[in-house]
C-alpha positions in Angstrom: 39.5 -9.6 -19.5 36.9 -7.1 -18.9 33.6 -7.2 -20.4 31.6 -3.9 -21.2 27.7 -4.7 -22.2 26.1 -1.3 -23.2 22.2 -0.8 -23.2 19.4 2.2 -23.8 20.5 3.4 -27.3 17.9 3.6 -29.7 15.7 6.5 -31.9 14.6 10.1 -30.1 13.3 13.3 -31.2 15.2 16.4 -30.8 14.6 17.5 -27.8 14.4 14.1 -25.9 16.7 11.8 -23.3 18.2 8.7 -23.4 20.2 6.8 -20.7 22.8 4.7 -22.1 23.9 1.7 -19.5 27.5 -0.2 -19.1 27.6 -3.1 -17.7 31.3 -4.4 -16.3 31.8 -8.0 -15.5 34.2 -6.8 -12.6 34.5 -4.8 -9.7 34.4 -0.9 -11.6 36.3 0.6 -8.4 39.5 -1.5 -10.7 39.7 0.1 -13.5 41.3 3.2 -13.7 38.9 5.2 -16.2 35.9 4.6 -17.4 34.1 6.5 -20.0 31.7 7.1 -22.9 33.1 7.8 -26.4 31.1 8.0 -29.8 31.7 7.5 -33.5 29.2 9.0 -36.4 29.0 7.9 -40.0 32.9 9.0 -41.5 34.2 10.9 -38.4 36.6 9.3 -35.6 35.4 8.1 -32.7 35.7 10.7 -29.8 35.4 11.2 -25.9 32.3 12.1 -24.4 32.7 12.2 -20.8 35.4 9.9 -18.5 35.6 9.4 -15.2 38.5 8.2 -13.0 38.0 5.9 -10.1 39.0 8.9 -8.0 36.0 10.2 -9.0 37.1 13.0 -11.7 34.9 13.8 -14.7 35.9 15.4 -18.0 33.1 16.1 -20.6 33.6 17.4 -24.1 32.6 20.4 -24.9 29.8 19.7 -27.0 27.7 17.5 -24.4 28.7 19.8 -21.4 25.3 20.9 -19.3 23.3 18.3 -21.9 24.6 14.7 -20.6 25.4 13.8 -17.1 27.4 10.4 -16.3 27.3 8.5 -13.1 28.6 5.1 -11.7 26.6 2.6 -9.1 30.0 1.0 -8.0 27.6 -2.1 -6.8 25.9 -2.6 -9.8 29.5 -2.5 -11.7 27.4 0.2 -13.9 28.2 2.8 -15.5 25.1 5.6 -16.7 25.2 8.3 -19.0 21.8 10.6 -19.0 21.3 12.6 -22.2 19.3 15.3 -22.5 18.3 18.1 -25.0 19.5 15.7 -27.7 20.7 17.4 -30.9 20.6 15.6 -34.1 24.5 15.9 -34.2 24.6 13.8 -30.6 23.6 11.2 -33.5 26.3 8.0 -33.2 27.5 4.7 -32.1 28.1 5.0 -28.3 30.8 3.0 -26.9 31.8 2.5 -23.4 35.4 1.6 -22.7 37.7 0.9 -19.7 41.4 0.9 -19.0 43.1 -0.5 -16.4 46.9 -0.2 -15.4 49.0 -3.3 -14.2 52.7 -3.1 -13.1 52.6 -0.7 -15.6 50.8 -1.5 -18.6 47.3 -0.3 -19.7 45.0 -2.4 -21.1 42.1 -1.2 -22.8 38.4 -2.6 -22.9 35.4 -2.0 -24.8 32.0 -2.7 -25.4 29.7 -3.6 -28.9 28.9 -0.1 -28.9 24.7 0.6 -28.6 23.2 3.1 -31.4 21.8 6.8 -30.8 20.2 8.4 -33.3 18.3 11.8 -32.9 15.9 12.6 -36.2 12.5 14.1 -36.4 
């Protein structure tokens, strides 16, 4: 069992940065794809940005040029740096995991960590 501890939400301005943190309790290089997703108030939780352990990125559309993710394969952490923040970036951000055994995924997430964008 993986365990995925987010950090750095909290309350910015229009405008501003954040950089959300995910911790893994193992050895990221394992899991297949890692990634941020996000769920507002009556919507479904989407992708943001997903990486492989290849080292290919996706982002939504909506984030594209704004948010930037990284990974520090020693620190088992995963980063996601968010720039010109809209107040529609405004959600819980989850990090989540999958990893693929003898050919079965298994899924993993974290407690999600809050972003909200208001003036």
């Amino acid at each position: 069992q993986v365990q995925l501890v987010e950090s750095g939400g909290g309350l910015v301005q229009p405008g501003g940065s954040l950089r959300l943190s995910c911790a893994a309790s193992e050895h990221i290089a394992t899991l297949n794809i890692m990634g941020w997703y996000r769920q507002a108030p009556g919507k479904q939780r989407e992708l943001v940005a997903a990486i492989t352990n290849g080292g290919s990125t996706n982002y939504a559309d909506s984030v594209n040029g704004r948010f930037t993710m990284s990974r520090d394969n020693a620190k088992n952490t995963l980063y996601l740096q968010m720039n010109s923040l809209k107040p529609e970036d405004t959600a819980v951000y989850y990090c989540g995991a999958s990893r693929t055994y003898l050919g079965v995924q298994y899924p993993y997430w974290g407690q999600g960590t809050q972003v909200t964008v208001a003036s």
